[in-house]
N, CA and C atoms as an extended XYZ file, in Angstrom:
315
Properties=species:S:1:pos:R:3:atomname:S:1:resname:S:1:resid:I:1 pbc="F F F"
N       104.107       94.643      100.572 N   UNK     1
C       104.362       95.446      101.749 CA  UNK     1
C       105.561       94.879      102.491 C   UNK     1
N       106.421       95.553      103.015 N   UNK     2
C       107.248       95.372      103.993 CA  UNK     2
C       106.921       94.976      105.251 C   UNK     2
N       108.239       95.032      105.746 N   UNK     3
C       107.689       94.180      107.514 CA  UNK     3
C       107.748       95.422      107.880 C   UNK     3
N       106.101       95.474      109.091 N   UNK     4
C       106.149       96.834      109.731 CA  UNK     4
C       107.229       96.977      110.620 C   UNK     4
N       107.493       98.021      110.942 N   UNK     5
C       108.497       98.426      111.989 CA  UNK     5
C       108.045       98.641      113.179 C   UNK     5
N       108.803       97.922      114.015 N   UNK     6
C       108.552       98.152      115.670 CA  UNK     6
C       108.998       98.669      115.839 C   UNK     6
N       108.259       99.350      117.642 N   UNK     7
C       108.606      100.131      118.437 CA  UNK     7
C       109.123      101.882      117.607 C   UNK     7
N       108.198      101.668      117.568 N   UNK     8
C       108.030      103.232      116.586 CA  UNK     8
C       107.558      104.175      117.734 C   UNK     8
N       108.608      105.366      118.008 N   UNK     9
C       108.395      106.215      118.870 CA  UNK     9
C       108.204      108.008      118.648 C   UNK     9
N       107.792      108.643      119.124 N   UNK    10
C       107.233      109.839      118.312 CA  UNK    10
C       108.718      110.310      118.227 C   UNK    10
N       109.434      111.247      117.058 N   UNK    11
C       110.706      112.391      116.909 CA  UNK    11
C       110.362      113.003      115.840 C   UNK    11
N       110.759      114.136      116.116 N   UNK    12
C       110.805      115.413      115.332 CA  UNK    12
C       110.799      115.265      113.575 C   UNK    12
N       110.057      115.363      113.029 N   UNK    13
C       109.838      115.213      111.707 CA  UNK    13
C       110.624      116.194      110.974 C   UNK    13
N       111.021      116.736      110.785 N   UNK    14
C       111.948      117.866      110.340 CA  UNK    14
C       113.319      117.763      110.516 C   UNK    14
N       113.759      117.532      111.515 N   UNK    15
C       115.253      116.658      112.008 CA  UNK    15
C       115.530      115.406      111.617 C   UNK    15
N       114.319      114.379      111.537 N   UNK    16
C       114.234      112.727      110.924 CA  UNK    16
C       114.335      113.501      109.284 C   UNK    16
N       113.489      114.492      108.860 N   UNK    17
C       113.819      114.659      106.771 CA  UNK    17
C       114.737      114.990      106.603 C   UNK    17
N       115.447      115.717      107.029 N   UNK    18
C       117.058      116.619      107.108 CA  UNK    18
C       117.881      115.635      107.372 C   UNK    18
N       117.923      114.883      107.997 N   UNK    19
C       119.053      113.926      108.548 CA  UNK    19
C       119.077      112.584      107.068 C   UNK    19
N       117.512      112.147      106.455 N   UNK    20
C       117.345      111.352      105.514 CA  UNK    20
C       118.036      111.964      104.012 C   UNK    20
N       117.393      113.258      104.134 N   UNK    21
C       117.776      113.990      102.991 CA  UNK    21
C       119.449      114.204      103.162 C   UNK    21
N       120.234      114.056      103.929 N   UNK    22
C       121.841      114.137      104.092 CA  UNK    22
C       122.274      113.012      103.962 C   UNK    22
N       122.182      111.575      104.048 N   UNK    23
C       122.112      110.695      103.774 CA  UNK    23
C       121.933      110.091      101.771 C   UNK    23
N       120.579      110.864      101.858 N   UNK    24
C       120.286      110.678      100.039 CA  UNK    24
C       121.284      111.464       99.606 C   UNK    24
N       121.805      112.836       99.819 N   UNK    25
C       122.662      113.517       99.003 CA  UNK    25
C       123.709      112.661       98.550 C   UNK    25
N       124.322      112.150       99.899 N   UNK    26
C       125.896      111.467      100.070 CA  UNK    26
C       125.605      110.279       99.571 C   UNK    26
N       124.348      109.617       98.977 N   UNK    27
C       124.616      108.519       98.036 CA  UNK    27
C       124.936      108.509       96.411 C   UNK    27
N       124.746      109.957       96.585 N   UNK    28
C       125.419      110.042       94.852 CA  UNK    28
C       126.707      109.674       94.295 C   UNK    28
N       127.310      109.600       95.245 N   UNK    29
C       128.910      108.970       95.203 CA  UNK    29
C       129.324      107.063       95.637 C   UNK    29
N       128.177      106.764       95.912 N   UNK    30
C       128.090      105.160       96.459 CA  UNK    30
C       127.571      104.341       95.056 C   UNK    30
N       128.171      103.286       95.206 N   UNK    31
C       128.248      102.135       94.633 CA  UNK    31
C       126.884      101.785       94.632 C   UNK    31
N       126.504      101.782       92.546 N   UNK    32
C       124.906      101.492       92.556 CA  UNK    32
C       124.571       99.993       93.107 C   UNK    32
N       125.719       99.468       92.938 N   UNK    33
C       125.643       97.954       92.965 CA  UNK    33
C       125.091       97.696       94.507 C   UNK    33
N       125.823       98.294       95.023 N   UNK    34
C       125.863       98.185       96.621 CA  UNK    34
C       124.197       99.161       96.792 C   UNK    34
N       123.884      100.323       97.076 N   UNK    35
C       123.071      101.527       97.335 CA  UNK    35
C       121.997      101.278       96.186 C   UNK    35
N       120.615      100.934       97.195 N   UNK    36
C       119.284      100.995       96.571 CA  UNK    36
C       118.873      102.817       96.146 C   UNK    36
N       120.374      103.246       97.074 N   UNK    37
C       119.649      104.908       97.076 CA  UNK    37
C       120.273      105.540       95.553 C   UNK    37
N       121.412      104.476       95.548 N   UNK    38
C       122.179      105.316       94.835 CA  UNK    38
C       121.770      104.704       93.051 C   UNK    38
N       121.276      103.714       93.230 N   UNK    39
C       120.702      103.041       91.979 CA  UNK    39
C       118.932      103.961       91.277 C   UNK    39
N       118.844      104.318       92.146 N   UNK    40
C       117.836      105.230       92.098 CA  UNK    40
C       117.688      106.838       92.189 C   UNK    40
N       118.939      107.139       92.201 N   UNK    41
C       119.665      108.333       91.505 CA  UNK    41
C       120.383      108.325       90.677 C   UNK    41
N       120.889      107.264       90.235 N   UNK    42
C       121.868      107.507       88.774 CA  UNK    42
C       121.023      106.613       87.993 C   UNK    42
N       120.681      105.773       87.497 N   UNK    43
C       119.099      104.864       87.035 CA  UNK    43
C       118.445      105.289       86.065 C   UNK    43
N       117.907      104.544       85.502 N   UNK    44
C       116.742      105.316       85.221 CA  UNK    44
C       115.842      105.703       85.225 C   UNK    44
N       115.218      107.387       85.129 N   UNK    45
C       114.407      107.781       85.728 CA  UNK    45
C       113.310      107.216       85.825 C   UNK    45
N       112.754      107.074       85.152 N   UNK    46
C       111.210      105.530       85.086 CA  UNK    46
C       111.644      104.747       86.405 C   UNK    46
N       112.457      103.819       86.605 N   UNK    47
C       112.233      103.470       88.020 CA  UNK    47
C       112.028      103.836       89.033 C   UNK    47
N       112.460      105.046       89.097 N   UNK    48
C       112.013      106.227       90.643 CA  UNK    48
C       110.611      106.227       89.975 C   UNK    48
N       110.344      107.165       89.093 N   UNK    49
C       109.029      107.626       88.751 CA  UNK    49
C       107.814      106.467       89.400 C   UNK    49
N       108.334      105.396       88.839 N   UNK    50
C       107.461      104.460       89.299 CA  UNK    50
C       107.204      103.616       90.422 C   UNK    50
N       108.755      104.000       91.677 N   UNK    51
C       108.171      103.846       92.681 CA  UNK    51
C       107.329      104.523       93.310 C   UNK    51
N       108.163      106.116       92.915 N   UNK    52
C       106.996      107.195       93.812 CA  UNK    52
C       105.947      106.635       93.857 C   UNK    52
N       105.104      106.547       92.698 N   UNK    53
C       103.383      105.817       92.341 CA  UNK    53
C       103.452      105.058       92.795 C   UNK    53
N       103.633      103.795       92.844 N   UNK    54
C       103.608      102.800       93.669 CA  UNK    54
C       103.622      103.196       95.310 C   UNK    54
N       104.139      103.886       95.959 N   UNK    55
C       104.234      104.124       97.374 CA  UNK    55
C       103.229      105.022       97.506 C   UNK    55
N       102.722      105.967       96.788 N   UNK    56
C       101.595      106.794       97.022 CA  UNK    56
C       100.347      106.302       96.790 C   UNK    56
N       100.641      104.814       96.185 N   UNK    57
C        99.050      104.173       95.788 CA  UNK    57
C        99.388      103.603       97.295 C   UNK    57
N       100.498      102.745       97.535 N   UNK    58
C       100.078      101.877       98.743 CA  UNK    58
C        99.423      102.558      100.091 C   UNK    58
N        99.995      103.593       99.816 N   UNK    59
C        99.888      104.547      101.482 CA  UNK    59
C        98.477      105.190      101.163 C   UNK    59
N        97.768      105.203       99.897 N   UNK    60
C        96.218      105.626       99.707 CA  UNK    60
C        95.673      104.621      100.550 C   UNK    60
N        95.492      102.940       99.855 N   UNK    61
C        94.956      101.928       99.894 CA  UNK    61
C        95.065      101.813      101.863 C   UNK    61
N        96.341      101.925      102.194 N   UNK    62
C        96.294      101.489      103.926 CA  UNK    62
C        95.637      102.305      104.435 C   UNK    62
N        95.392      103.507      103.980 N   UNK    63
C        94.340      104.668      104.661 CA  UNK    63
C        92.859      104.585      104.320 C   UNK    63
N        92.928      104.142      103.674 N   UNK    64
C        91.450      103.491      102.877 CA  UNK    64
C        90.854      102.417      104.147 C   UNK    64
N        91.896      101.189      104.145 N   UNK    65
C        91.799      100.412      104.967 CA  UNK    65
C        91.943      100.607      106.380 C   UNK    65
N        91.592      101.700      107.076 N   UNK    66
C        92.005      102.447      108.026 CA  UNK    66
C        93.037      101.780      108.990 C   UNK    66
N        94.245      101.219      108.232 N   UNK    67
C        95.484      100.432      108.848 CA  UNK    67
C        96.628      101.344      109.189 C   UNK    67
N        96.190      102.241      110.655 N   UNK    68
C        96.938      102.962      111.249 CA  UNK    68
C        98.851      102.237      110.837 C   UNK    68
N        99.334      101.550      111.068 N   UNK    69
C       100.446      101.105      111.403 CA  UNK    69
C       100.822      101.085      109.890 C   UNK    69
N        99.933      100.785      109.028 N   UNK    70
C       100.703      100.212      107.492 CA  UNK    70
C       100.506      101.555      106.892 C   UNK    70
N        99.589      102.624      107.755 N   UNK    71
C        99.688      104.036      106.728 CA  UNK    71
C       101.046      104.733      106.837 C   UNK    71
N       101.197      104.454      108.208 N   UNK    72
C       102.434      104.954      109.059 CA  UNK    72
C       103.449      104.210      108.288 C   UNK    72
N       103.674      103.299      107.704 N   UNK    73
C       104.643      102.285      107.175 CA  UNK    73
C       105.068      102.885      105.590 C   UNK    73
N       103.276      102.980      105.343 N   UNK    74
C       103.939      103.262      103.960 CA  UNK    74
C       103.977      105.133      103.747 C   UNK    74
N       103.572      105.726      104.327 N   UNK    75
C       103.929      106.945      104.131 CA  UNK    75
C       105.197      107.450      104.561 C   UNK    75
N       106.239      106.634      105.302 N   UNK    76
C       107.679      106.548      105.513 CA  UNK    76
C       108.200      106.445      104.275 C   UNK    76
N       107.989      105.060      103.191 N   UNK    77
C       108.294      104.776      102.336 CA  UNK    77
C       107.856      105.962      101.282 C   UNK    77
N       106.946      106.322      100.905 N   UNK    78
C       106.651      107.326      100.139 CA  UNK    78
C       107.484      108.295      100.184 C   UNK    78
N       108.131      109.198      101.698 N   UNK    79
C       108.602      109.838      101.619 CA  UNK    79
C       109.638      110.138      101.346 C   UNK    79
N       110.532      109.036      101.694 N   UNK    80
C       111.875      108.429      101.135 CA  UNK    80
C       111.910      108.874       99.674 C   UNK    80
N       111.420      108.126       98.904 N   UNK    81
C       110.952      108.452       97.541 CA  UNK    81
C       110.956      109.269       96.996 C   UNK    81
N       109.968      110.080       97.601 N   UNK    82
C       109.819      111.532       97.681 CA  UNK    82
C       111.452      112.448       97.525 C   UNK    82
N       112.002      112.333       98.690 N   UNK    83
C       113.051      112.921       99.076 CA  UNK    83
C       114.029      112.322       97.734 C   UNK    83
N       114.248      110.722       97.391 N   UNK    84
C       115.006      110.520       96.796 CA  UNK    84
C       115.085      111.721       95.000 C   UNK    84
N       113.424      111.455       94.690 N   UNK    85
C       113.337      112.381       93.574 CA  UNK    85
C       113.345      113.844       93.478 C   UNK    85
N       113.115      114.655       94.781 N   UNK    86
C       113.544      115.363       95.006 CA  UNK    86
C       115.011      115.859       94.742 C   UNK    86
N       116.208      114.991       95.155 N   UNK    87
C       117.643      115.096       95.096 CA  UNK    87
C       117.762      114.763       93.569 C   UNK    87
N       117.039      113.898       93.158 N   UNK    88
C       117.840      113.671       91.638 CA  UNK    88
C       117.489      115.328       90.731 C   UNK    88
N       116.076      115.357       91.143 N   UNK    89
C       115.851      116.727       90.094 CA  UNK    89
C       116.789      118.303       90.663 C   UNK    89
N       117.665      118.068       91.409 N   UNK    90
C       118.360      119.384       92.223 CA  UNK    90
C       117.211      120.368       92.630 C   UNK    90
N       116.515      119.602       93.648 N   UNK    91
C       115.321      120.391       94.421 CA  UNK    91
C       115.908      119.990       95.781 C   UNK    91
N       116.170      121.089       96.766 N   UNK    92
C       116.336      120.478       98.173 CA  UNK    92
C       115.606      121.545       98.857 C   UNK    92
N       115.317      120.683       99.971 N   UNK    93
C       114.843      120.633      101.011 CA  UNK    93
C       114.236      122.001      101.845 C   UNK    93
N       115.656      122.988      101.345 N   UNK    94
C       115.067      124.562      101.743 CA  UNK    94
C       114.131      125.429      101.073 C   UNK    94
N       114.452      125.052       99.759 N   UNK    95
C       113.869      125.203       98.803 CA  UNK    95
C       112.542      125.136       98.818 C   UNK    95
N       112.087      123.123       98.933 N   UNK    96
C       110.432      123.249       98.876 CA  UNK    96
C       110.463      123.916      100.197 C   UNK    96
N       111.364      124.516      101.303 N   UNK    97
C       110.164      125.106      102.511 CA  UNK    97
C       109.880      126.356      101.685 C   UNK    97
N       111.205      126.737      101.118 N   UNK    98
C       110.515      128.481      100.915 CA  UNK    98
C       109.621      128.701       99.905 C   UNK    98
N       109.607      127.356       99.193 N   UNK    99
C       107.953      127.250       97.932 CA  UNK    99
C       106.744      127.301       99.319 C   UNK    99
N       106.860      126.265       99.988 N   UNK   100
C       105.771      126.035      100.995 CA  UNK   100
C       105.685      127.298      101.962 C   UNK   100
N       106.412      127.741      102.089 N   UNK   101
C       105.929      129.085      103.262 CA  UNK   101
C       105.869      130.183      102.335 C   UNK   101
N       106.276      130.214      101.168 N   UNK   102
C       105.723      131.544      100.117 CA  UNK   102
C       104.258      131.407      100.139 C   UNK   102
N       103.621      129.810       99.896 N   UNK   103
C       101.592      129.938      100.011 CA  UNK   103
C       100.961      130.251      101.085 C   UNK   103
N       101.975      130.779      102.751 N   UNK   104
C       101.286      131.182      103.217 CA  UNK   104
C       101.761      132.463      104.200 C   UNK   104
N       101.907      133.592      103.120 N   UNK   105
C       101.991      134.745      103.129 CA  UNK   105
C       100.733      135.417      102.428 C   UNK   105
């Protein structure tokens, strides 16, 4: 686990994914050497694959452990992830909404 993050204050979840997800795009052009983001978009795929899992087991286990702060910790991390494999497979962001608001029509 990582060091939790302080002073964590409530903002807009949708503006914080959009702003992350613009960020992941523009690492496709950065130095893998340098960019954990960008080593994990050009990479190989097995290493994403296997963080995703890894971050979706941890963020089970802290919810298990009802560790408000480390669920919050690691479901940040998950999502990252998330988002990162998202961008490698050319899935963005508008996209899963209009998958997600097509199930509730």
């Amino acid at each position: 686990m990582g060091e939790r993050t302080s002073n964590v204050q409530p903002a807009d979840l949708g503006k914080a994914l959009a702003q992350l997800q613009e960020v992941i795009h523009g690492r496709w052009q950065a130095d893998p050497e340098a960019s954990y983001t960008a080593r994990l978009l050009t990479g190989p795929a097995d290493q994403l694959l296997k963080k995703l899992v890894e971050e979706a087991a941890e963020l089970a286990f802290a919810i298990k452990d009802n560790d408000h702060d480390h669920a919050r910790y690691e479901a940040a991390d998950l999502l990252y992830h998330f988002l990162v494999a998202l961008e490698r497979s050319g899935i963005s962001t508008d996209e899963l909404g209009g998958e997600l608001a097509a199930r509730f029509k």
